[in-house]
N, C-alpha and C positions, 0 to 999 in steps of 0.2 A: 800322627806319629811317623807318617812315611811310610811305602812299603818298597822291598821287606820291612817287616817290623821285626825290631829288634829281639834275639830270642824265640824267634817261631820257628816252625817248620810247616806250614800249612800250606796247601796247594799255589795258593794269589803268591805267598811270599818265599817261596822256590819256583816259582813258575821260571820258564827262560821265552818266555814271550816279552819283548819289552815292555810293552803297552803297560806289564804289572808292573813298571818300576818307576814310584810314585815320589817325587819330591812335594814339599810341603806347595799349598798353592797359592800360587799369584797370579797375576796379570799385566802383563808389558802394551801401552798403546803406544804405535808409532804412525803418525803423519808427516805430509811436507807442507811448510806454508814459509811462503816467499823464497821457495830453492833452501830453504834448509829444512833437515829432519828434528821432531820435536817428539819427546817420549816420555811417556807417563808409567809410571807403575805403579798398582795397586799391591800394597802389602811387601812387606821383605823381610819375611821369616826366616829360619835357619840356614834355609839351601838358597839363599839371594847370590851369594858371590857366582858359586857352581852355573845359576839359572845366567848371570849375569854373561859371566863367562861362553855359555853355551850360545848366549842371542847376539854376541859383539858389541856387548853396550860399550856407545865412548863417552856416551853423556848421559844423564837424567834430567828434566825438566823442574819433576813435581812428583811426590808420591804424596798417593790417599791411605790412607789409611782405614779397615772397615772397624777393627778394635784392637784391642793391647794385650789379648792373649800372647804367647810365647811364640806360637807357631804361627803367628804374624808381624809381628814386628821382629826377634832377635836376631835380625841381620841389616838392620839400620847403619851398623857402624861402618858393614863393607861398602857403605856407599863416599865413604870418605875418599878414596880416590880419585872417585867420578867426579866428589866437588870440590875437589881440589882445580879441577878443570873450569868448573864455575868462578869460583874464587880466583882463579886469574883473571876472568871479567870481570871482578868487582860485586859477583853475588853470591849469594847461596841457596840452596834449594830445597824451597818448601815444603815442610810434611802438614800435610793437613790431615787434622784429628778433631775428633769430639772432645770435649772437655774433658771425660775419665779417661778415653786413650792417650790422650797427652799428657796427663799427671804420671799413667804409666812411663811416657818415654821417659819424662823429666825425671823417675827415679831411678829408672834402669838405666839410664845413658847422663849421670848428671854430670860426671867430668866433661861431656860436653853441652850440655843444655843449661847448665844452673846458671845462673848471672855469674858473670865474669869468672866465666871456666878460662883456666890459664894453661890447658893441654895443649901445649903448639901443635902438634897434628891431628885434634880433632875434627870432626867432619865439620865443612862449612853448608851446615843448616840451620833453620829455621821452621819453630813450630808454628805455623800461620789454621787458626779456627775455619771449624770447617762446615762451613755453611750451606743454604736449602741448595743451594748451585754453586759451584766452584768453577770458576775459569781461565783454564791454563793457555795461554795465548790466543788460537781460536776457537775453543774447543768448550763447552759447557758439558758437566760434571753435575748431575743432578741426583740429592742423594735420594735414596730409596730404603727408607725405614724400615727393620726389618728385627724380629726378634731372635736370640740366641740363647735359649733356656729361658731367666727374668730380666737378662739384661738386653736392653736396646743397643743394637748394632746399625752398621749403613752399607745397605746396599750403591751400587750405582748405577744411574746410566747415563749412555754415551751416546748421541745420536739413535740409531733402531738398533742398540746393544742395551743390554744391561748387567750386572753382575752382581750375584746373591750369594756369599757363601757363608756357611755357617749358619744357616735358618734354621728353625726350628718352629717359627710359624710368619706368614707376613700378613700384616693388619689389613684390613677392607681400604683403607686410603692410599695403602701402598699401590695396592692392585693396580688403582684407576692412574697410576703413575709409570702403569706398564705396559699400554694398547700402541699393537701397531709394531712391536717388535717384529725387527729381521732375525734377532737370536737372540736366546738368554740362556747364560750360563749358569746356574742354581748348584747348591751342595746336596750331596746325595750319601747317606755316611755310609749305609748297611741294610739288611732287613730288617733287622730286628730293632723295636723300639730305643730309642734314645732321651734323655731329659733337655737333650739343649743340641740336637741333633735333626733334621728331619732324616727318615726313611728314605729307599727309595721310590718305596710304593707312592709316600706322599708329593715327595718330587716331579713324579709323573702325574701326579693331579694337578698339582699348581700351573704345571708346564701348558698342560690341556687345557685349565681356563685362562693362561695367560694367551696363547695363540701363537706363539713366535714362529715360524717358520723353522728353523733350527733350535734346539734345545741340545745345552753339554751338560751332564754332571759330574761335579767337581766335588771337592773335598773326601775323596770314597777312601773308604777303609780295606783291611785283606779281606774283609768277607766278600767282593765283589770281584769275580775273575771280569777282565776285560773283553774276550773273544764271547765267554756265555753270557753276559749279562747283556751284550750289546744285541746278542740273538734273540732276548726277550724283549724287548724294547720296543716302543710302537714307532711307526715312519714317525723318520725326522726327528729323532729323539737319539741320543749317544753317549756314553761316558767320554770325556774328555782326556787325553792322555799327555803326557810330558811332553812338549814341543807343538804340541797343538798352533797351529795358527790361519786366521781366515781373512777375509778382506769385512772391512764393515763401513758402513753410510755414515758418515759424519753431519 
């Protein structure tokens, strides 16, 4: 829900630390390959325009998609300017989804996605399947299976990154899809138990036999102040906060 959360008054969501001021979460990769910058994004929930805004995007490449909930995708549409920028080259830019993610885009966004949507200024996209590995120019996109309550969602990774949010448990075959991490970013809701959430108690386990050298958690709720929760935290372990950004090994 973002924090503040709407209607609270609780410590996290009047804090004036920034670190508590939480937009919905994504993920922006940028590389260079051949003198030009190329950028991916995972996820573009409500606050996409704002996040967009804030990182100077002039372009997008490719967005992944990990599922169709609300607070991942309903901001698909502010991507239409960006490819409008594509659409002068003659493309448009791929969302890549699981079969149920995509049925979601195609009904929420069908003035633009439906066979011969006649909306002159809709986004110049394409829903493209999203497979064991995705590759957006040089880049391999490997997904990481991962559960969200009883629904299957996709983790990723990206060279010695990978990115998990919204787990709630990840299966024994995912694991072995996870060795050798330089960092992984995992969701971390709360303390307190969740149906389709992990903890953060749990998060720090997984983190532990995952091994990464860096661990961020992402997707937290108000119950997690930023300054004390990071005081609890074992080395090398951190919630993630709005602007976050690091170098990673491709």
């Amino acid at each position: 829900m973002g924090v503040p959360t709407l209607g609270c008054g609780c410590g996290v969501c009047t804090s004036t630390d920034p670190h508590d001021r939480r937009l919905r979460p994504s993920l922006l990769l940028r590389w260079n390959e051949g003198g030009r910058e190329r950028i991916v994004v995972v996820d573009t929930g409500p606050d996409f325009r704002e996040q967009a805004l804030k990182n100077g995007l002039k372009r997008v490449d490719a967005v992944l998609y990990t599922h169709g909930h609300a607070d991942h995708v309903l901001g698909m549409d502010d991507l239409r300017p960006l490819s409008f920028i594509i659409g002068r080259e003659g493309g448009q830019i791929p969302l890549y989804a699981s079969e149920g993610t995509a049925e979601v885009l195609e009904r929420v966004y069908d003035y633009t996605l439906k066979p011969g949507a006649t909306y002159i200024n809709r986004a110049r996209v394409r829903i493209a399947p999203l497979g064991e590995r995705t590759q957006v120019h040089s880049v391999v996109f490997v997904r990481v299976p991962v559960l969200h309550g009883t629904m299957e969602i996709a983790g990723f990774r990206f060279g010695n990154t990978a990115y998990m949010t919204d787990v709630s448990s990840i299966p024994e075959s995912s694991f072995a899809l996870l060795g050798g991490l330089d960092c992984v970013i995992l969701s971390a809701l709360r303390h307190n138990p969740h149906p389709s959430h992990a903890t953060l108690e749990q998060a720090v386990a997984w983190a532990q036999r995952i091994g990464a050298r860096q661990t961020f958690f992402t997707h937290i709720a108000h119950d997690l102040g930023h300054a004390e929760t990071n005081r609890s935290l074992p080395a090398g372990m951190a919630l993630a906060h709005d602007g976050l950004s690091f170098p990673v090994t491709l």
